[in-house]
C-alpha positions as CSV (number, residue, x, y, z in Angstrom):
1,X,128.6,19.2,34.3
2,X,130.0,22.6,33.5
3,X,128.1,23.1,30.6
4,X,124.8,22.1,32.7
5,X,126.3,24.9,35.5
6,X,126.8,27.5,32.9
7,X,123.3,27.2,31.7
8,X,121.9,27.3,34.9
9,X,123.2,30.4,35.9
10,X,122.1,32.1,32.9
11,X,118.7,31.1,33.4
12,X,118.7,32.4,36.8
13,X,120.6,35.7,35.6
14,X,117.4,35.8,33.5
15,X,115.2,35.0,35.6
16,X,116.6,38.2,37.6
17,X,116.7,40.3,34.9
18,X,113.1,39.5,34.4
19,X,111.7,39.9,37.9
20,X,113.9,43.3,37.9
21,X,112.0,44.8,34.7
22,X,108.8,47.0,35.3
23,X,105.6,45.7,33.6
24,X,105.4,46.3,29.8
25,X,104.1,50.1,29.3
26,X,100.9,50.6,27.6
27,X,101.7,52.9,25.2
28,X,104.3,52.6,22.2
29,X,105.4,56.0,20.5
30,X,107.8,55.6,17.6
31,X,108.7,58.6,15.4
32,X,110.7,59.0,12.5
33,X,111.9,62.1,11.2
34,X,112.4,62.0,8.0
35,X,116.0,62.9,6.6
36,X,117.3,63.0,10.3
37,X,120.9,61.7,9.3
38,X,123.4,60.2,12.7
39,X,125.3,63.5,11.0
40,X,122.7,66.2,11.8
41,X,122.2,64.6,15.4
42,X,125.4,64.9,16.4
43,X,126.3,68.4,15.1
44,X,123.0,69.3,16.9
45,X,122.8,67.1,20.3
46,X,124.9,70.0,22.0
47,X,121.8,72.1,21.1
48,X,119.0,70.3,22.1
49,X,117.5,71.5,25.2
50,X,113.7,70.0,24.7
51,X,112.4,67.0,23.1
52,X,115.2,65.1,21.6
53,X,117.9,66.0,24.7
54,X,114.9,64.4,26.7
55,X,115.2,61.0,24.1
56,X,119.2,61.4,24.5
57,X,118.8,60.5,28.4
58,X,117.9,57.5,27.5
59,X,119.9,55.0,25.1
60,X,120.9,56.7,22.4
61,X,122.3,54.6,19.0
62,X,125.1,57.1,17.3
63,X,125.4,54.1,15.3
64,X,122.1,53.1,13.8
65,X,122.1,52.2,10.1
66,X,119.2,52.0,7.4
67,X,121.3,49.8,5.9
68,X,120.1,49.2,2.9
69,X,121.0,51.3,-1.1
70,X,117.2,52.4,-1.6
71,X,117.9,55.1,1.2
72,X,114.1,56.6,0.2
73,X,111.2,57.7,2.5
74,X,109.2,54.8,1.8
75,X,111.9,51.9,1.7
76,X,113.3,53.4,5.3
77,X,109.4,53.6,6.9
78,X,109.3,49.9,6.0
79,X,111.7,49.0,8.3
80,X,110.9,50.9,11.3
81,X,108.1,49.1,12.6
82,X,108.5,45.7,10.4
83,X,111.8,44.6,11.4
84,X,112.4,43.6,7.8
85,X,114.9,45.2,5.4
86,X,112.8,46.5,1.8
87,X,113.7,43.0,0.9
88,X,111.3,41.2,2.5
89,X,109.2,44.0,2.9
90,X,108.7,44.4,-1.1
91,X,109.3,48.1,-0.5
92,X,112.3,49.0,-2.7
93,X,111.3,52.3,-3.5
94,X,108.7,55.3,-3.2
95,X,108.1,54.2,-6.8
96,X,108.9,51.2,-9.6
97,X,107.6,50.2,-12.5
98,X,105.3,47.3,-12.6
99,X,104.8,46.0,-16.7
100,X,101.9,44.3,-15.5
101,X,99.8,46.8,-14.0
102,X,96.3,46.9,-15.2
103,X,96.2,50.7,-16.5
104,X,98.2,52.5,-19.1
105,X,101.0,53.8,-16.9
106,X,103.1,51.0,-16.0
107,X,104.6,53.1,-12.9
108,X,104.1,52.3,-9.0
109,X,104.1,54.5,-6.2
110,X,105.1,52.5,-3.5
111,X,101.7,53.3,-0.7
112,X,99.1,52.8,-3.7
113,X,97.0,50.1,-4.6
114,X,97.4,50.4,-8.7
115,X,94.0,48.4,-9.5
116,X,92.1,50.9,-8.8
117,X,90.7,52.0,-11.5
118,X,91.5,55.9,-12.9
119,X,94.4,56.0,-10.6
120,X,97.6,56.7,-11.6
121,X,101.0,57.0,-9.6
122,X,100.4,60.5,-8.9
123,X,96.6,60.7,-8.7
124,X,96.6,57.6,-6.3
125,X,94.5,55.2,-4.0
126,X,96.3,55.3,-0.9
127,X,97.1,51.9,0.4
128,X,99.0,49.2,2.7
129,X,98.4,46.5,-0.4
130,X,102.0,46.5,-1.8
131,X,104.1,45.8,2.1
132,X,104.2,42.0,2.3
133,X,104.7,41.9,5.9
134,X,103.1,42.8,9.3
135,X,104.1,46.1,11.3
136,X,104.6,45.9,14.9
137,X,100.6,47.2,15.6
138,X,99.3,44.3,12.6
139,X,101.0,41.8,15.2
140,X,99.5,43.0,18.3
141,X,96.2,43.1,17.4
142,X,96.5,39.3,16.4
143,X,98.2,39.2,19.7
144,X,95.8,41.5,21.6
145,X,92.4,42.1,19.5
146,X,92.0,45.3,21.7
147,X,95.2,46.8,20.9
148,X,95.1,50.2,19.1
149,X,97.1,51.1,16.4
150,X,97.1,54.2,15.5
151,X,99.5,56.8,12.7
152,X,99.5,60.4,12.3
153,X,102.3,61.9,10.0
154,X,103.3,64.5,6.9
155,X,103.3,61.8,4.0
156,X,100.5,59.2,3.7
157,X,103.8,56.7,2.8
158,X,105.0,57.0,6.0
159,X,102.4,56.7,7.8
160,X,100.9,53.3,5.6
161,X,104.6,52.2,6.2
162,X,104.3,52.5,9.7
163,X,101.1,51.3,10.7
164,X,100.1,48.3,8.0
165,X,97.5,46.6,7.2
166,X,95.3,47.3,10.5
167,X,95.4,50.2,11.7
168,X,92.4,52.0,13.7
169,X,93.2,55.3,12.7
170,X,95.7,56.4,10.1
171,X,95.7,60.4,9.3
172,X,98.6,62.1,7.3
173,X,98.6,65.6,5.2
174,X,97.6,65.5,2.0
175,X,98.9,69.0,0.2
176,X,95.9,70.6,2.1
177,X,94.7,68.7,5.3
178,X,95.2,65.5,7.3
179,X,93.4,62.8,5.3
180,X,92.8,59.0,5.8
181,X,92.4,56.2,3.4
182,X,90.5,54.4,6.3
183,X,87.3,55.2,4.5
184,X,84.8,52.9,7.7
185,X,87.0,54.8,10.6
186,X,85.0,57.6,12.2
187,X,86.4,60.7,12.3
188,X,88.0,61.9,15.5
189,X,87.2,65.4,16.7
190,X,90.5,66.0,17.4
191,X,91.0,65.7,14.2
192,X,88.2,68.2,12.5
193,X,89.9,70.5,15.2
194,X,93.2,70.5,14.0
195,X,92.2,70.6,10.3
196,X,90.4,74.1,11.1
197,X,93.6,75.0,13.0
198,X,95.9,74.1,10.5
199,X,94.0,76.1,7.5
200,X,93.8,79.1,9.8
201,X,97.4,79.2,10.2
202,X,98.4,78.4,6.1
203,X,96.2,81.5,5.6
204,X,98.3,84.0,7.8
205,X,101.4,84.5,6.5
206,X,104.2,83.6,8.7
207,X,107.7,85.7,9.0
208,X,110.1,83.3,9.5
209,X,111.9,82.3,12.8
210,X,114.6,84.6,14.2
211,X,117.5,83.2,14.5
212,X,120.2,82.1,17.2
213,X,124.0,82.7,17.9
214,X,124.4,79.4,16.2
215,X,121.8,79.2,13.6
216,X,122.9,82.8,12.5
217,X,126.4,81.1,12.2
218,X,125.4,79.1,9.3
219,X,123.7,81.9,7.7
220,X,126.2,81.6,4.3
221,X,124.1,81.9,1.3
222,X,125.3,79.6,-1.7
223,X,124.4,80.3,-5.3
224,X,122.6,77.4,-6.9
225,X,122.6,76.9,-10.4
226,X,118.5,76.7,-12.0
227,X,117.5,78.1,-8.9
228,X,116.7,82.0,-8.6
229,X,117.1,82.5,-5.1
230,X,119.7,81.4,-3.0
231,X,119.8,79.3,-0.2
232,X,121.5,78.8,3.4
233,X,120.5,82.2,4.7
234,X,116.5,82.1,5.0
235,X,114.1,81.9,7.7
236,X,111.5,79.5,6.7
237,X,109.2,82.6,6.1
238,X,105.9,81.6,4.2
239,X,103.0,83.5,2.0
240,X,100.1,83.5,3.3
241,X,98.1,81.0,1.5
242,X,101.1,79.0,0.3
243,X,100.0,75.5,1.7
244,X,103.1,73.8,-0.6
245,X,106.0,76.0,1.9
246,X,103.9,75.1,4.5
247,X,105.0,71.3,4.6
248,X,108.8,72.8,4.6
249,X,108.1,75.1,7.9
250,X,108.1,73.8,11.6
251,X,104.8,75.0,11.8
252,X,103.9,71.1,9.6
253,X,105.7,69.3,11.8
254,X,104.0,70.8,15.1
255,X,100.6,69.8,13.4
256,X,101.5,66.6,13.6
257,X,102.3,66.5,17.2
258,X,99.4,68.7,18.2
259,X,97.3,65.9,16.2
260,X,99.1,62.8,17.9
261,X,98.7,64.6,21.2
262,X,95.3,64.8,20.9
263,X,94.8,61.2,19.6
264,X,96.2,60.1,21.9
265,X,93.9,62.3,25.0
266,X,90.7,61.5,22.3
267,X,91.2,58.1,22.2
268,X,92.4,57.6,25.8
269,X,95.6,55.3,24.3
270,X,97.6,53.5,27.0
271,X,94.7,53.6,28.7
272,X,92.6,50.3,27.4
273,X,93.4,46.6,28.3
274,X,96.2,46.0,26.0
275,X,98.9,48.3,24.4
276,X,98.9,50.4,22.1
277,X,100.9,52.0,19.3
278,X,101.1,55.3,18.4
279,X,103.6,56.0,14.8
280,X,104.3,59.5,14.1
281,X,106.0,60.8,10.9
282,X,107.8,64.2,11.1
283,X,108.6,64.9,7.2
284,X,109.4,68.6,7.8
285,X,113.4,68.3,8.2
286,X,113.0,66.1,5.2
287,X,111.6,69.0,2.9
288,X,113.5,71.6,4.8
289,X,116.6,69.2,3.8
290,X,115.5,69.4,-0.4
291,X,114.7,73.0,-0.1
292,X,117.8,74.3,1.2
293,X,120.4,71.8,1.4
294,X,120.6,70.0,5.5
295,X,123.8,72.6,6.2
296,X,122.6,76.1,6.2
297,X,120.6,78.3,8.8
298,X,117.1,76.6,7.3
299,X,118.0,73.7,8.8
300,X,119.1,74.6,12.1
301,X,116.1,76.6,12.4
302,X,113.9,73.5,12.0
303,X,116.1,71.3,14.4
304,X,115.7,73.7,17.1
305,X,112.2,74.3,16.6
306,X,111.3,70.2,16.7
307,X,113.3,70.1,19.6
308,X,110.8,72.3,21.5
309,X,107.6,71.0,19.4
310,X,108.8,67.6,20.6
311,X,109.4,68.9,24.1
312,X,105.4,70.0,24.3
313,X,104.6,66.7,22.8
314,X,106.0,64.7,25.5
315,X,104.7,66.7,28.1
316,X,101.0,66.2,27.1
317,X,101.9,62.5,27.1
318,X,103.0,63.1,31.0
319,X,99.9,64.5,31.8
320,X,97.9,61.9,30.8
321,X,99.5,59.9,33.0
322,X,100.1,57.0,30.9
323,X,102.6,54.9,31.1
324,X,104.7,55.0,27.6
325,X,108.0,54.6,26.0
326,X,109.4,56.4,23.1
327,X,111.1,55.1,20.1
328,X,112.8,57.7,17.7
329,X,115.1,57.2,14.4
330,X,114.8,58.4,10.7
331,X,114.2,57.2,7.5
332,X,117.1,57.6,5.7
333,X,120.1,60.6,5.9
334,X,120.9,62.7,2.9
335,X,123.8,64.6,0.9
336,X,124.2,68.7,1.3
337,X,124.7,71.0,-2.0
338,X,127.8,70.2,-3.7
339,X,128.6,74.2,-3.5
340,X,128.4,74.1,0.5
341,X,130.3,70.7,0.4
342,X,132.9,72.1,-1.5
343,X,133.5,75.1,0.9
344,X,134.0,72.6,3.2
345,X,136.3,70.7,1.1
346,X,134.5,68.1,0.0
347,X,136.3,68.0,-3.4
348,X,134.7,65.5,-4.9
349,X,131.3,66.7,-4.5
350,X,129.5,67.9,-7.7
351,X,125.7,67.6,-9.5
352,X,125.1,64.7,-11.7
353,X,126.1,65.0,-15.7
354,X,123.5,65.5,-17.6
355,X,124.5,63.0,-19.5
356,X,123.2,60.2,-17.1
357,X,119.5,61.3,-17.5
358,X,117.1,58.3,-18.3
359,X,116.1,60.1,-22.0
360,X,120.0,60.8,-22.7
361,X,120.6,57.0,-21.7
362,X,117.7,55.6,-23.8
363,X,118.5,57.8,-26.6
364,X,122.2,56.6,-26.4
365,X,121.3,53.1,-26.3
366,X,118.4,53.3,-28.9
367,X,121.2,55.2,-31.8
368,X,123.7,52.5,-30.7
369,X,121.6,49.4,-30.9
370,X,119.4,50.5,-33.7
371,X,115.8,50.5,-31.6
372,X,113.7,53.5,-32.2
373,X,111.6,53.2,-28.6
374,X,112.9,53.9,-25.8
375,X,115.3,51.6,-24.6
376,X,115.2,52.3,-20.5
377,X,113.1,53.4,-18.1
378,X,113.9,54.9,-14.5
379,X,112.5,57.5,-12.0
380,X,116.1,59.3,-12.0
381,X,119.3,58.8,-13.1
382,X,120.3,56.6,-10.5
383,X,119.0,53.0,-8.7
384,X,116.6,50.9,-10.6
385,X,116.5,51.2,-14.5
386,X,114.0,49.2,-16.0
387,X,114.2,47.6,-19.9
388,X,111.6,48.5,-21.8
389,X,109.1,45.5,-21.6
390,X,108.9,45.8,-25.6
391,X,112.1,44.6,-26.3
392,X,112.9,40.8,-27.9
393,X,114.6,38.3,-25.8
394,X,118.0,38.9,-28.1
395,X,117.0,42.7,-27.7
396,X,116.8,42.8,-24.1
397,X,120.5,40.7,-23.7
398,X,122.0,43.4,-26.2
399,X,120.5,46.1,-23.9
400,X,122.4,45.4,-21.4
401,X,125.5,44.4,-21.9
402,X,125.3,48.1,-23.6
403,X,123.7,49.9,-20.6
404,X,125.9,47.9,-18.2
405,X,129.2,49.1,-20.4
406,X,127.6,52.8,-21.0
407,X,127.2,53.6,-17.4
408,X,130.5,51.4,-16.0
409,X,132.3,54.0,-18.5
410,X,130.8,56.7,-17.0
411,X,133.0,58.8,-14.4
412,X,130.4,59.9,-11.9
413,X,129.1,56.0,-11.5
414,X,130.7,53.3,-9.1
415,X,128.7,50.1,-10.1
416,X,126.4,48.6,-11.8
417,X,124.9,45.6,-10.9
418,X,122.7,43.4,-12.9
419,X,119.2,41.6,-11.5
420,X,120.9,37.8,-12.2
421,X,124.0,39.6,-10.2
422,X,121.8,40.8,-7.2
423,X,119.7,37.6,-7.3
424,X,123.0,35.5,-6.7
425,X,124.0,37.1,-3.5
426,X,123.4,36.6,-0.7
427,X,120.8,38.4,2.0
428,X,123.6,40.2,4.1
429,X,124.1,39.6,7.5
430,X,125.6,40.9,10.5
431,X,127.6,44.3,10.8
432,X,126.1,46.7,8.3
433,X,129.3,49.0,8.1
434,X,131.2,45.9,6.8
435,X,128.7,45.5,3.8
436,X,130.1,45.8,0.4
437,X,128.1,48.0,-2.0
438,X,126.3,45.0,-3.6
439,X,125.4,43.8,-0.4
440,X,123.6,47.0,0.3
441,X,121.9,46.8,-2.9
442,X,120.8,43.3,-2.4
443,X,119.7,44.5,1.1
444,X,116.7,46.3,-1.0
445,X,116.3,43.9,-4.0
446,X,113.0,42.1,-4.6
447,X,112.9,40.0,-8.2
448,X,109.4,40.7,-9.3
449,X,109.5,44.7,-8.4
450,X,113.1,45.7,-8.8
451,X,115.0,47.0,-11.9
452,X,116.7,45.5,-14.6
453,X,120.0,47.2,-13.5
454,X,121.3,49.0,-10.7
455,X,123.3,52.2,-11.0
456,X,125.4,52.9,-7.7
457,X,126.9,57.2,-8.3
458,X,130.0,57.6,-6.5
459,X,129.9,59.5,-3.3
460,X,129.0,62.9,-3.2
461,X,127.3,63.1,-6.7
462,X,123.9,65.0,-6.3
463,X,121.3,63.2,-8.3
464,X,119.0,66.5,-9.2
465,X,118.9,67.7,-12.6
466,X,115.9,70.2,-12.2
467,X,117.2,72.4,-9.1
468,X,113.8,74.8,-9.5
469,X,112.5,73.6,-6.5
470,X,114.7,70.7,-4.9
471,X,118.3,71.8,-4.1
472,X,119.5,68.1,-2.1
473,X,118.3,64.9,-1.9
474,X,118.7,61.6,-1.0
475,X,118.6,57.4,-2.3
476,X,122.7,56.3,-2.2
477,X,124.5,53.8,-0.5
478,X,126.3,55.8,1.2
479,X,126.7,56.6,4.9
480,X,125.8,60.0,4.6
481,X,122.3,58.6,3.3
482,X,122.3,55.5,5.5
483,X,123.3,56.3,9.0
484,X,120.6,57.8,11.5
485,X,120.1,58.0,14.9
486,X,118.3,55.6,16.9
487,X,117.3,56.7,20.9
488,X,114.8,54.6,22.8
489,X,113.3,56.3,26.1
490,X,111.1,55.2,28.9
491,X,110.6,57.3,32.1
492,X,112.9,55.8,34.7
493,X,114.9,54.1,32.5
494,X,118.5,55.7,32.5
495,X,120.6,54.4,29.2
496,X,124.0,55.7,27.5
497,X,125.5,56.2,24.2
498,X,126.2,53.2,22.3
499,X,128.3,52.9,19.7
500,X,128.0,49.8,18.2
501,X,126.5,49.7,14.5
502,X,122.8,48.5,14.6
503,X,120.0,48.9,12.3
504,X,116.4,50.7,12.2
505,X,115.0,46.5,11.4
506,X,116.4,46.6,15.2
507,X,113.5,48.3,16.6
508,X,110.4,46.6,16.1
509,X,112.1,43.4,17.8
510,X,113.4,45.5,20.5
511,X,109.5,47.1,21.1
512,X,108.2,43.5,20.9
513,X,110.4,42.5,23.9
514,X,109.3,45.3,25.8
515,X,105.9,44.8,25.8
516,X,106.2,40.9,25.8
517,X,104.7,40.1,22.3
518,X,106.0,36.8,20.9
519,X,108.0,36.8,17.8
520,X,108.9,33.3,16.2
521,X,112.5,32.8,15.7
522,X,113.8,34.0,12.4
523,X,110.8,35.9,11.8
524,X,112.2,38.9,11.2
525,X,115.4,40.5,10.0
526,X,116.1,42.6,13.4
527,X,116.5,41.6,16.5
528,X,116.3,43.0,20.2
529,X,118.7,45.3,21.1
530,X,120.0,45.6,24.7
531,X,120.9,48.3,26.6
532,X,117.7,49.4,26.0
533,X,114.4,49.6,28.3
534,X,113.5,46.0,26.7
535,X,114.5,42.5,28.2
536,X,115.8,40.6,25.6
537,X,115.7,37.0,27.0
538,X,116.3,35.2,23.7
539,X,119.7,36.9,23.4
């Protein structure tokens, strides 16, 4: 009887709820800015005044994780709007190596359809072909046929993470204008508009931003070694015709939004039958972040500008009078210059040994194991090393037991883990902050596209050997690289802080509640958060 009682009135408590919750809004923004760490939104929350104080109002996730090791751009997008982590998405990286890939390169960037032929990973056919699940827009238009989903953002991976396999329009900056790989879509005036715009303002040059009372605070230049100039002390000033600074100016981000704003007033979305989504990718704190490092004036020039791009954003999406809610989290985090983290005292922080480059390890291996090709293969010195596909059976077991022993002895490393080892463990579960450093790993494994070997650096190593152009970076499994906010906003809806740890595989379960959208049980990785402006009746 008191079991029968107790279920009763928690059916009638939902019942409640439900009748209490206003009708699903029409219109679904998510953003991600990419490299937003939890770290740079609290230092900067005191700051905001525009767009993101307006997201804070609502329920704001100090705590949200990506909680997986391959803390990339294109790993982290896969999450956001999937509710998978990289692996189940098949997304372990922006890149891998793929032996069986039918052109001479055997590498793989991750948005790129390989078969293509004359493509290589950097002269590539942009495409969703390689995620192996459904974003939040590929299941509502199998829910609702008339359903728009729509992407706008700074990196085509982002914005093929975001949106899927169906998307109605997809546009995202190529080096010199908003392209598409949607080759049948018609082109949107909005969009023709904004090009124009955009290439009008790349060929002015721009002076920089003039700084606050508290950006001018952090104006500490630091030295970097292989660099000419310093960094911590600039203004995001640009050349004119320098379209490659452009991308790491405000002025790339606010082309997004002005481009969003008006896809979304073009297209009339929110306004149709069904609901629509709407992904934008912000990738200007992200190369802001490699430029200069996330801790000097650069970056709190670029936070405070957002904050008032993203403040004029919203407001066009008032005026349209369209009833939408906002999703907002990053990608992934990332580490600051070891010089700035040692005036902090960060001790431990420091760049990564030469010593640990792919050639110095495949040279190493090849004069100890008598093999005169290379021996290993890896985008960096870190994360997934491939075996060459040319070694023997016996070849490949001597490899690495070597490799495994050479980087174990290595000071700046703090694991190694082997594919057999990552295959054997288990998908992690519940509380990401709990997860051991495997489990993270495992958290972005997949056996056909994953490496050989693993290679975990210890905190605070910085994985750049060529600091010409790159200064910080990203891709640990650390904190610093894997915890980002996560806010959720809908007019009317008053939230709080939260503190508990979730995850960014959270949010697309949380969105599918809130406009009603069915997801089968175990589906997904995530699930519906509350506290939020979604009614999570299977909780």
């Amino acid at each position: 009887m008191r079991k029968f009682i107790v279920a009763a009135a928690a059916a009638s408590l939902a019942t409640q709820a439900a009748a209490q919750q206003p009708p699903p809004p029409k219109l679904l923004v998510v953003i991600s800015v990419d490299q937003l760490s939890a770290d740079l939104f609290d230092e900067y929350r005191p700051q905001f005044t525009g767009g993101f104080a307006r997201l804070a109002s609502g329920t704001w996730f100090q705590n949200g994780f990506q909680s997986h090791a391959a803390t990339e751009t294109c790993p982290g997008h896969s999450t956001i709007l999937t509710g998978d982590h990289p692996a189940r998405t098949g997304i372990i990286g922006n890149g891998w190596q793929n032996p069986n890939a039918p052109r001479a390169e055997k590498g793989v960037y991750c948005a790129e359809d390989e078969s293509v032929p004359g493509t290589t990973s950097r002269a590539y056919s942009v495409s969703p072909v390689h995620l192996r699940v459904p974003t939040l827009g590929d299941l509502m238009k199998r829910q609702w046929p008339a359903s728009r989903n729509v992407a706008v953002s700074g990196k085509d991976r982002s914005a093929v993470m975001m949106s899927g396999h169906v998307a109605d329009q997809r546009w995202y900056w190529d080096g010199k204008q908003f392209a598409t790989d949607l080759k049948s879509a018609a082109v949107p005036a909005s969009v023709v508009r904004t090009n124009q715009a955009v290439a009008n303002a790349i060929a002015a040059a721009s002076p920089g931003l003039l700084p606050t009372p508290y950006c001018g605070s952090k104006a500490k230049p630091f030295a970097v070694d292989g660099r000419v100039t310093p960094v911590g002390n600039g203004q995001l000033a640009r050349a004119a015709g320098d379209a490659s600074a452009f991308r790491a100016t405000p002025q790339s981000d606010a082309a997004v939004l002005a481009l969003a704003a008006a896809l979304v007033q073009e297209m009339r979305l929110g306004s149709g039958s069904a609901p629509d989504v709407l992904s934008v990718g912000l990738a200007a704190t992200d190369y802001v972040g490699h430029t200069y490092g996330p801790g000097g004036q650069e970056m709190c020039l670029q936070l405070l500008e957002l904050d008032r791009d993203l403040d004029g954003f919203f407001k066009v999406l008032d005026s349209t009078g369209v009833d939408y809610a906002v999703a907002l989290t990053a990608d992934h985090g990332g580490l600051d210059i070891p010089e700035r983290l040692r005036a902090r005292g960060v001790a431990d922080a420091a760049w990564i040994d030469p010593a640990l480059a792919p050639k110095a390890i495949s040279d190493a291996l090849g004069k100890q194991l008598g093999i005169s090709h290379a021996v290993v293969h890896a985008e960096g010195p870190a994360g997934d090393i491939y075996l060459d596909p040319q070694l023997s059976a016996a070849d490949r077991d001597r490899a690495t037991a070597a490799a495994v022993a050479l980087y174990r002895a290595h000071p700046q490393v703090a694991g190694v883990f082997t594919k057999a080892e990552l295959a054997a463990t288990p998908a992690p579960t519940g509380d990401p902050t709990r997860w051991s450093v495997i489990q993270r790993v495992r958290a972005s494994f997949d056996a056909e596209r994953s490496g050989d070997l693993y290679v975990a650096l210890k905190p605070h190593i910085m994985p750049i050997l060529d600091r010409a152009s790159f200064v910080s970076t990203h891709g640990s499994p650390w904190d610093y690289d894997r915890r980002v906010p996560i806010l959720f906003w809908r007019p009317g809806f008053r939230g709080a802080m939260q503190n508990a740890p979730v995850e960014t595989t959270d949010i697309m379960p949380t969105l599918a509640a809130l406009i009603e959208l069915p997801l089968a049980a175990g589906s997904v990785d995530g699930q519906c958060l509350d506290g939020t402006p979604a009614f999570c009746p299977q909780r």
